[in-house]
N, C-alpha and C positions, 0 to 999 in steps of 0.2 A: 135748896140744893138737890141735884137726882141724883138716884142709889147710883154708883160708882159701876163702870160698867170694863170688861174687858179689855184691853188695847188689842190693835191688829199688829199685821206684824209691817205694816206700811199702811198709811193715812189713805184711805180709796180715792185714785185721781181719775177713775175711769166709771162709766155705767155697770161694766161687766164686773168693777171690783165694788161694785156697791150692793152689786144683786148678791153676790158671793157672800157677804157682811149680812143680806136679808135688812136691810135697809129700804125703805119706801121712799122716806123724804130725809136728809140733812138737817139738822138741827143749824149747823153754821158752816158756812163756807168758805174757806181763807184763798184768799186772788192775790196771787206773789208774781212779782218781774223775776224772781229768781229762780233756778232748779228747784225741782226739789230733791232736797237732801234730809236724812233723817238722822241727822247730829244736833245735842244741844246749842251747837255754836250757830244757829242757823234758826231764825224766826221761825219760820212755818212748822218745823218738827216742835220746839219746845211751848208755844201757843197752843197747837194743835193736839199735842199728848197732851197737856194738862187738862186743856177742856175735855177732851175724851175720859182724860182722870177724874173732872169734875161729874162726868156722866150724860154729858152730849153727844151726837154725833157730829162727826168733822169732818166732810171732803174737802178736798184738794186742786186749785187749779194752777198750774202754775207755767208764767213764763207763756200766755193765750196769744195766740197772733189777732192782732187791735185792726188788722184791716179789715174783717169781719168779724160776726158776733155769735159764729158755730163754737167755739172753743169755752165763750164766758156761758154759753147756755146748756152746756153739755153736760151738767149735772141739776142743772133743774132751779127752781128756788129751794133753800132753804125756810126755814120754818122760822128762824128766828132771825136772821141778821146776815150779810154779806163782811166779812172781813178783807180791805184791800189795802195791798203794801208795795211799794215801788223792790222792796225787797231789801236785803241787809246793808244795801249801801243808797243814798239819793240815786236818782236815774243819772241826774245831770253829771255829778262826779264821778259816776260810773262809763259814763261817753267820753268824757272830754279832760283832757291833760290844765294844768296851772295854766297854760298860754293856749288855751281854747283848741287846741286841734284833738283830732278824732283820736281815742284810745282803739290800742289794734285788736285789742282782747276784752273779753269780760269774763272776772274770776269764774263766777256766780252761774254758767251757763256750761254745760256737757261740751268739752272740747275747746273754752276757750273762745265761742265764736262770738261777735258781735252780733249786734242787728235784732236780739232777740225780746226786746221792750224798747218803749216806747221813751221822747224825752217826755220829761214831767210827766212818768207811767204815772202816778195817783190820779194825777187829773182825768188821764184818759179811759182809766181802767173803771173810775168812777161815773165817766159821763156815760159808757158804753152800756154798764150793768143798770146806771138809773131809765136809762132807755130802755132795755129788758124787760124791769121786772119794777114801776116806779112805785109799787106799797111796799116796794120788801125795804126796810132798813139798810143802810148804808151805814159801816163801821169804818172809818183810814187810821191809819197808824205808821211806823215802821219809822224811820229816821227820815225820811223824806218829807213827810206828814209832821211827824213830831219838831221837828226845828223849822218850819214854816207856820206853826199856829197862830203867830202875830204878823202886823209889816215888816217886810224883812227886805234886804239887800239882796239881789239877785245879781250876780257874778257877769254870769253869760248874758241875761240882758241889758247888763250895767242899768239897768232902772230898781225901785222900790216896787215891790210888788205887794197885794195886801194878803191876808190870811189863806192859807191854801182850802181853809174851811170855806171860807166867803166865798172862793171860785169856783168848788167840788160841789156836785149835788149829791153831797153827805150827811150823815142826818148827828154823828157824835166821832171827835175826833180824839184817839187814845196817843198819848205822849208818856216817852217813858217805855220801863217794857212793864209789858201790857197784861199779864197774867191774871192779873187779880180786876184789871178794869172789864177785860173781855169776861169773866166769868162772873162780876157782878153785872153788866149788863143784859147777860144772856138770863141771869136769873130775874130782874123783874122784866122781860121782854115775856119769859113764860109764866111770871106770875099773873102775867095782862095787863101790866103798866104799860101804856103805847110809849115807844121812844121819843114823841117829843115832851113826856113825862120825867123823862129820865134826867134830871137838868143835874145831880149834885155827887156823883161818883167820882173821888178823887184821881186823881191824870188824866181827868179827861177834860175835853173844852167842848162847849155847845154855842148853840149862836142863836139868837134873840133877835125881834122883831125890834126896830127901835123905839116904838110906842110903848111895847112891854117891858120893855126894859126900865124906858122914863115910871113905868107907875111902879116899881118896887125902888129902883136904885139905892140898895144896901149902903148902910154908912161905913162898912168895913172897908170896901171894895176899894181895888188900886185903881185908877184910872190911865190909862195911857193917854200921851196925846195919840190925835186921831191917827189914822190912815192918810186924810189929806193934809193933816199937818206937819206928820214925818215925811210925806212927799216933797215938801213947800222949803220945810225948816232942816238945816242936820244937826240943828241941839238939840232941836223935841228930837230929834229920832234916837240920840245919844241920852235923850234925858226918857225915853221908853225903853231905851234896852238896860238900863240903869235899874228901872222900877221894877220891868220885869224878873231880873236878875235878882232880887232880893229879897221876892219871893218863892224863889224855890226849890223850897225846904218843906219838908211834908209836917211839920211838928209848928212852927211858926208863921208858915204859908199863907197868906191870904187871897181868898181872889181874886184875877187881872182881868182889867177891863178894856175893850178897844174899841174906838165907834169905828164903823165903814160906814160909806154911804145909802147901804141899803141894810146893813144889819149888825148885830152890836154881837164882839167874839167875847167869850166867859173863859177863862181858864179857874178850872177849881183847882184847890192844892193840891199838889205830888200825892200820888198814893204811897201809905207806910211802908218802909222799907221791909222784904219780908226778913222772916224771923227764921234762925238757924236753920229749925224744923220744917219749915215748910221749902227751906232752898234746897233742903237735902231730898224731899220726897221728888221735888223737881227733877234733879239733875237721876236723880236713879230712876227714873222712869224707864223701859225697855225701846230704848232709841238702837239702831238696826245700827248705829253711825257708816252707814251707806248712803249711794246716790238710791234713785229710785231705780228697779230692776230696767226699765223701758226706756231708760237714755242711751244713745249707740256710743258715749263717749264717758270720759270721766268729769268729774265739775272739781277744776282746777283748786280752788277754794278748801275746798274737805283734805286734801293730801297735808298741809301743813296743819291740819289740826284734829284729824280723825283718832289719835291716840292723844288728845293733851285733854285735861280737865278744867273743869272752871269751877277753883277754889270760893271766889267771890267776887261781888257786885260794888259797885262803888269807886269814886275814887277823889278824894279831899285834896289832890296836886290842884285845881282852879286856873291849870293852862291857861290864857288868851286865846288861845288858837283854837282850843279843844272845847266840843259840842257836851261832853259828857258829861258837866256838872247838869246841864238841862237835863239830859236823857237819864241816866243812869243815880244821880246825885251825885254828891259829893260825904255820905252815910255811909261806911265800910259796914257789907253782910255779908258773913262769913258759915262759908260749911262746918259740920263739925267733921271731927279728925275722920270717926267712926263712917260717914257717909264717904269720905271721899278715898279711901281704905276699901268700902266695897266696893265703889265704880272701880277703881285697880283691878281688885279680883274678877270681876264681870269682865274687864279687856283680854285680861291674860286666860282666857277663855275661849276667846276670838280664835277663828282658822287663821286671821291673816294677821294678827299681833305676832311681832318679831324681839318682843321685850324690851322696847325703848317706849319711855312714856316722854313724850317731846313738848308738854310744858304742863305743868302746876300753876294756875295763876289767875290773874282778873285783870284788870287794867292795866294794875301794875302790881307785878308779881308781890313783893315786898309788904304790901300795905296787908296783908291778908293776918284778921285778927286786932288791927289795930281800932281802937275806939276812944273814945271820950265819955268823960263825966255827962256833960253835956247834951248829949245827942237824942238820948230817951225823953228827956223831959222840957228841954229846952231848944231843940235843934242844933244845926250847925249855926258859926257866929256868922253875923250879917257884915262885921268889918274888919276881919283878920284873915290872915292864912294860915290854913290848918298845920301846912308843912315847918312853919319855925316856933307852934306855938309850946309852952309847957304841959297846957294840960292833956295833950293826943298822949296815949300809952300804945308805944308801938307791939306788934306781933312778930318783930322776925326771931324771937325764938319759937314759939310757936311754929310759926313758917319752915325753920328749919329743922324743929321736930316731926314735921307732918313730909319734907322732904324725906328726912331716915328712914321714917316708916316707910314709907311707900317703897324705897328703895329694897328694902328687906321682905316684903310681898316675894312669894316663889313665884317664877318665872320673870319675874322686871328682873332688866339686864343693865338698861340707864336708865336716869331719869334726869332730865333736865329742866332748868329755867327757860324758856320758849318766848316768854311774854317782856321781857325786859325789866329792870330796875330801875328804883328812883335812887342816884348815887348819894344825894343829899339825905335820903333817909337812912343808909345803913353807918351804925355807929361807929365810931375811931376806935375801932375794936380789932386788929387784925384777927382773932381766934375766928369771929364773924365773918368776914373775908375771907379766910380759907375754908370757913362750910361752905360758904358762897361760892368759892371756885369749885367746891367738889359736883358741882350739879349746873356746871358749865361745859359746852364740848368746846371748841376751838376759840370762841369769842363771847366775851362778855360783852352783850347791847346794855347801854345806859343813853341817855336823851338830855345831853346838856341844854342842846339847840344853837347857841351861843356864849359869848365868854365878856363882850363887853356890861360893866353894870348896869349902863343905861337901858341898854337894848331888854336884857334881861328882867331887869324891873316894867318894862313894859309888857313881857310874855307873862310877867308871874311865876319866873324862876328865879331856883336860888343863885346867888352871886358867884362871879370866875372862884375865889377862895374855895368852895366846896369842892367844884372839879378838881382842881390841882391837889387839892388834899386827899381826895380818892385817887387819883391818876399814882399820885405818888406812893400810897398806901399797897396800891394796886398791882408798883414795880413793886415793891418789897416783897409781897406775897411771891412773886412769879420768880422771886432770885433762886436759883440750884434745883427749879424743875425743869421735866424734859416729860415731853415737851412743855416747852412755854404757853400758856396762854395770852391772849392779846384783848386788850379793851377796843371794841367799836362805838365809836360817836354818832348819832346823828343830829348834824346842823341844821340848821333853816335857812334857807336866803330872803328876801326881799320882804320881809317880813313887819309892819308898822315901826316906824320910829327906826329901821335901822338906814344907817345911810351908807354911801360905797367905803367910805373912811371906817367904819365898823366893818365892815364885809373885811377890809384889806387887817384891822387888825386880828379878826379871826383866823385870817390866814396864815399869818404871820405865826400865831400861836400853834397853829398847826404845823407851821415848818421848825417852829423851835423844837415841840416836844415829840414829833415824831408820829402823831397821830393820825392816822387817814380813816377820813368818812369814804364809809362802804356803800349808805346812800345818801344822797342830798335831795333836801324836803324844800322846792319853792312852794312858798304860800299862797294855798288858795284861800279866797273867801269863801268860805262856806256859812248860812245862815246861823243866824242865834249864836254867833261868839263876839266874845268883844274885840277880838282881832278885826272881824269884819266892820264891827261898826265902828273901828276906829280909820279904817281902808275907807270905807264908804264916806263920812263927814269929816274927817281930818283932825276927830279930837277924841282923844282918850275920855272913855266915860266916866270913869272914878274919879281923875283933876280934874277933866272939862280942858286940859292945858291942848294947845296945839301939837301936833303929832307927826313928822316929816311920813310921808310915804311913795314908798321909791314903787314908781310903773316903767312901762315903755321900755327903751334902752340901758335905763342903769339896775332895772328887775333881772334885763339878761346880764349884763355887766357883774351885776353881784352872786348870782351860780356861779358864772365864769370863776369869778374869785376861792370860790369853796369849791370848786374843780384846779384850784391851777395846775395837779401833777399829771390830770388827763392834756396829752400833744396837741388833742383836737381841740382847746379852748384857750390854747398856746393865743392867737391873734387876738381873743377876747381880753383874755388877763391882761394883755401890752397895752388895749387901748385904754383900762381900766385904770393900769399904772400909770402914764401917762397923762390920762385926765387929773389925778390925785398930783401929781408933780413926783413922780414916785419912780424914777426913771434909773435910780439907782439899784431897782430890785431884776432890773432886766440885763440879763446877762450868765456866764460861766461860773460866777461866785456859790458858797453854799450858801449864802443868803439870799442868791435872788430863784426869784418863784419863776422865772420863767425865761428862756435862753434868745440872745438878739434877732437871732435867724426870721426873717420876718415869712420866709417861702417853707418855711418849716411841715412837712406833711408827713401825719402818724404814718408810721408801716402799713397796714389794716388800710387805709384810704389809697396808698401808695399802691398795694398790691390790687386794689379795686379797680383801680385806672388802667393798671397796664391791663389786667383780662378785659378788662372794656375796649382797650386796644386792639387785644387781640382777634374780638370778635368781629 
């Protein structure tokens, strides 16, 4: 490890801020599709300061225009390694909407504006800088990188693609976040171990010649079927994302094997979850939580999160839908009270802190402190869920002790929940519930997704009974205050295993109890969940059982349904009901979802037409 060296007060993304620093060469260099911004909540700052913390130097490129290669060379090679990242979100989810059309915006980017990366930016950012500079090391990581390490289902080209490592010319790919993999790497790259030495750093995957592979072939190791078999087959591909899923757990882990046709992928286990003390040195590191001073615009992204903190890491809910048991785990690591008590004091410090700290939390706010017997010694379980099990010991008093505190810091004015609740987690405890409200502003978010069992047991949530038991728990609390607080839902549509007959009873539930989704979540496939891989071959991986999955016209059909109080989805919902035999929901009644009038046209569209006349 090298002596620990200074931070600046922004990561040098320029020549002029690197001579300033007295800097010759880069120790590592991180290539982000994203801004840069110097907030924990944002890859590039929190990679970046640690390794600076570990005692490297780190420039910055970020967000390079790929049509030439002035931008990727404008800081020179680094000394040890090139770090590239499509940026905090995939490229591809970041262009393009559930039903493939172009997004107007990108968070991630000064002002909002598109156009600013590339699709499948790792790939490209990769083949550009191996062109550059091809002795210097090549590092990917980032979520893009990280849920593409094995074959995966590709959305937007509705084909099987194989490892994004097999396609990059990368030399070690970091899955997970990446703290501890970037900073063991960087130390035997300076010890003189050449990186394709570096084969056994946990969260990372390397790739293997198929001939070296055959002369060692571990007896431990998982084997996947291949590349060309999950092309050919969708049970092998359902029975790969099965193997791979179960291992990984950084305590019980073993590692996955993949053959390609030209080279065999190695995933070694998760890296250890870090430890109290080293998440706290993390997040207190002197982050500016600014954009960079040289952007003409603001980067949309940082405003909803620039005064919130990140209590911890992890998170044991095992969604279907959700990338994070891969990336993050499924092993709650938690700050201690004392670190996140001085990031408070460090904000309220700030010129532009106005004393709202607008969220406390990790995945999901609630889980913070919670652990298992288990988890140290054994890992997490390979055949339960964490969320109905007996032996998880939850933290939300802790949780809502470290809310008080914080609250009681001089100059914090709110301090609120930001990050959302798992409702199924907090206990039938109303006293709980009302600390709960006390660090709510207007709306409590919680994430049923849905209400019917089946549908539910397919995502890996808990059953409609929970909802209504919190719903209900939820009015009690809110009787004889003023103002009221309101619960917000968010549903999912089209989602594996639901059909339009679910969709309409969701509905339905929604027009009994009063509740209205603020947004609606159609399902995308995104890599490395078993949602997708149940989307992609038609069969749930854990039964193997067959899996209805709605595309096409009943995927719009079913938003339509979890919209029906918007006018504009008025025609959608008739032809929905109508297809169901449901024809009694249409009409003037309070029961029905949606009014006969078939030439029905919202105000807002109405008023759009006549200025269209006018013009």
């Amino acid at each position: 490890m090298k002596k620990r060296s200074s931070q600046p007060l922004f990561l040098p993304t320029t020549l002029k801020e690197k001579e300033a620093l007295e800097i010759d060469t880069f120790d590592i260099i991180l290539l982000s599709g994203d801004a840069y911004v110097d907030h924990p909540s944002f890859a590039t700052a929190i990679l970046g300061r640690s390794l600076w913390d570990a005692g490297y130097t780190v420039g910055v490129i970020a967000q390079p225009k790929w049509v030439d290669s002035q931008d990727f060379s404008q800081l020179g090679a680094p000394k040890l390694f090139f770090s590239l990242s499509a940026g905090n979100l995939d490229s591809m989810v970041s262009h393009y909407t559930a039903a493939k059309k172009k997004r107007s915006r990108d968070l991630y980017t000064p002002g909002g504006e598109q156009g600013y990366r590339p699709d499948r930016a790792t790939l490209v950012y990769a083949d550009i800088v191996h062109r550059l500079y091809p002795k210097t090391p090549i590092v990917i990581g980032g979520i893009e990188a990280s849920l593409r390490r094995f074959a995966h289902y590709d959305f937007w080209s509705d084909r099987v693609r194989g490892s994004i490592l097999a396609d990059a010319p990368a030399d070690i790919l970091v899955y997970g976040m990446g703290e501890q993999q970037l900073s063991a790497i960087a130390s035997e790259i300076q010890n003189g171990i050449p990186v394709q030495e570096i084969t056994d750093v946990p969260g990372t995957v390397i790739k293997e010649r198929i001939s070296d592979y055959r002369n060692q072939s571990p007896e431990n190791d998982v084997i996947l079927p291949s590349l060309d078999e999950v092309r050919t087959d969708k049970r092998a591909f359902a029975d790969a994302y099965l193997l791979s899923q179960n291992e990984q757990d950084p305590i019980r882990g073993r590692r996955v094997v993949q053959a390609h046709p030209k080279t065999v992928i190695i995933q070694n286990p998760p890296a250890l979850p870090l430890r109290p003390d080293q998440l706290d040195t993390l997040y207190e590191l002197p982050y500016t939580r600014c954009e960079h001073p040289s952007y003409h615009a603001p980067v949309p992204a940082l405003e909803p999160v620039r005064f919130s903190i990140t209590a911890h890491r992890g998170c044991f809910g095992s969604c279907s839908f959700c990338a994070l048991t891969h990336h993050q785990g499924r092993i709650v690591q938690s700050r201690s009270t004392a670190s996140v008590l001085r990031e408070v004091h460090t904000l309220t410090k700030m010129p532009e802190f106005r004393g709202t700290i607008t969220d406390i939390g990790g995945p999901t706010a609630t889980m913070y402190m919670s652990t298992c017997s288990r988890w140290k010694t054994l890992g997490t379980c390979q055949d339960s869920i964490c969320t109905t099990c007996p032996s998880l010991t939850s933290g939300i008093d802790e949780y809502l002790s470290l809310l008080s505190a914080v609250a009681q810091v001089p100059g914090v004015k709110h301090v609120f929940i930001g990050s959302g609740i798992r409702h199924d987690l907090i206990p039938d405890d109303p006293r709980i519930l009302i600390d709960i409200c006390r660090y709510v502003s207007g709306h409590l978010k919680i994430a049923p997704e849905h209400v019917t069992p089946r549908v539910l047991a397919i995502m890996h949530k808990s059953g409609e009974g929970s909802l209504d038991l919190f719903r209900r728990n939820f009015l009690e609390v809110q009787k004889g205050k003023a103002p009221r607080q309101y619960l917000v839902p968010y549903f999912m549509s089209g989602h594996p295993g639901c059909t339009l007959a679910d969709m309409l009873e969701l509905a339905l539930y929604m027009r009994d109890t009063g509740l209205y989704s603020e947004q609606v979540q159609d399902f995308t496939p995104t890599p490395m969940t078993s949602s997708t891989c149940m989307y992609y071959t038609g069969y749930d991986p854990f039964t193997k059982n067959l899996v209805h999955i709605p595309k096409g016209r009943e995927k719009v059909l079913q938003r339509a349904l979890l919209q029906f109080r918007d006018p504009d989805k008025s025609h959608l919902v008739r032809e929905a009901l109508i297809s169901l035999g449901r024809k009694d929901l249409i009409g003037d009644g309070w029961q029905c979802l949606v009014p006969k009038n078939r030439s029905y046209v919202s105000d807002a569209k109405r008023k759009k037409g006549s200025d269209s006349d006018k013009r």
